[in-house]
C-alpha positions in Angstrom: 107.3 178.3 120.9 109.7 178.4 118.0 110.6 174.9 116.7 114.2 175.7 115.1 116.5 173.3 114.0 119.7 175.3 114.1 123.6 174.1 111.8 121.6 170.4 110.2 124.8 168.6 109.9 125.5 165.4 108.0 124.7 162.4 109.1 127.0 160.8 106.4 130.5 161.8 104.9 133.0 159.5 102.5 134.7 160.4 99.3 131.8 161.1 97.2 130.1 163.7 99.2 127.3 164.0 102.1 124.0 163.3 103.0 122.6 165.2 105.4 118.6 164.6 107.0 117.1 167.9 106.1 113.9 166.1 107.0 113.0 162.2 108.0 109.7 162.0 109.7 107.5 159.6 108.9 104.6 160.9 110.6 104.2 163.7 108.8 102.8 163.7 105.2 104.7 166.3 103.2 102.2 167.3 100.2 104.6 170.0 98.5 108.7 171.0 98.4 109.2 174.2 96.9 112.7 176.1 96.5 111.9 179.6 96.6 114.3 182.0 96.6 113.8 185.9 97.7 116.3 188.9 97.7 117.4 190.7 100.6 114.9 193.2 102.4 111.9 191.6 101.1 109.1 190.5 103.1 107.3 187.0 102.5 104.2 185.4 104.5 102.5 188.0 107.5 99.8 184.8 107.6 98.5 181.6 108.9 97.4 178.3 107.8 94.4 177.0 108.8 95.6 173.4 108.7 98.6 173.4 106.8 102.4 173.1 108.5 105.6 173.5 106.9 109.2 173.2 107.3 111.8 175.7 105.6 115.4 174.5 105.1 118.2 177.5 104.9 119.8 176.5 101.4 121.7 179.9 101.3 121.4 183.4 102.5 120.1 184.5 106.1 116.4 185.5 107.4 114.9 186.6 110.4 111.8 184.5 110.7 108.7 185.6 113.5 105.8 183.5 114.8 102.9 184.5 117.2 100.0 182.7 118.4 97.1 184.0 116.3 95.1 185.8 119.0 98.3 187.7 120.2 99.6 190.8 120.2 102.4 191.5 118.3 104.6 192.8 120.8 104.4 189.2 121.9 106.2 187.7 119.0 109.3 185.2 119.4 111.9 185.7 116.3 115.3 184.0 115.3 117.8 184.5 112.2 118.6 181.7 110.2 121.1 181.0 107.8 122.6 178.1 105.9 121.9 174.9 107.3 118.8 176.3 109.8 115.0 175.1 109.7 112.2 176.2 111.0 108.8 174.4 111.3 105.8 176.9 111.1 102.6 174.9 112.9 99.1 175.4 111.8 97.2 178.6 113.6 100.2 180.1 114.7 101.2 183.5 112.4 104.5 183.9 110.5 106.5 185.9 108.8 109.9 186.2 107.3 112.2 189.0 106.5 115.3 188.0 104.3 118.9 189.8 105.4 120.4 188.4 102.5 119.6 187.2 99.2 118.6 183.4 100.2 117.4 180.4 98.5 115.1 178.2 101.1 112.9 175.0 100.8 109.7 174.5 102.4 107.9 171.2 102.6 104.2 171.6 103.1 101.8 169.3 104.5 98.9 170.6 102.1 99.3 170.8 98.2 99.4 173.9 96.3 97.2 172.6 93.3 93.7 173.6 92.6 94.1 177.0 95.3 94.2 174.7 98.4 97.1 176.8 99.5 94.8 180.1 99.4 92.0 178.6 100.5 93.8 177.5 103.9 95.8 180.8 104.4 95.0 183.4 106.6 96.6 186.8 105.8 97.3 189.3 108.7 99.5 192.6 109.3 102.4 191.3 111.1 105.7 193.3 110.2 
């Protein structure tokens, strides 16, 4: 059940430039943006959230992301590369991982805040890939 936003276009274009909805949902209450960048063959998350949910926006670069319910075997995992202009939503309780291709540069915006270890005490870390 991968939620994927594939090639965001903008919904806006005249001599000055774009603006492009990387995110407008108001039902949501985004907590945290990070940019975080990683370099190509490294691994980030093998976890889960408890509560939290976030969105990551392809700035640059290319990953291949991988999400799984949490009570399922791995050989059950869906997965997707995303590059520029991609984003994925990661749901609470489902487990995730990312493995960058490319150098990238991403954005996540977080439902839950980072400050005072809320972030660790709401993760879950697993062996994924």
């Amino acid at each position: 059940m991968l939620h994927v936003t594939k090639n965001i276009k903008p919904e806006f274009t005249d001599a000055r430039g774009d603006i492009m909805p990387i995110f407008d949902d108001g039902a949501t209450n985004i907590r945290s943006v990070l940019i975080i960048t990683s370099k190509k063959g490294s691994v980030r998350a093998n976890h889960y959230h408890k509560e939290d949910s976030h969105y990551c926006y392809m700035v640059s670069g290319k990953m291949e992301y991988f999400e799984k319910a949490i009570d399922a075997d791995n050989s059950t995992a869906e997965s997707v590369v995303l590059e520029a202009g991609d984003m994925v939503y990661s749901p609470p309780l489902r487990v995730h991982a990312m493995r960058f291709l490319e150098d990238t540069t991403w954005i996540t915006l977080a439902t839950k805040s980072r400050k005072d270890g809320r972030y660790e005490e709401d993760t879950v870390r697993v062996k994924f890939i």
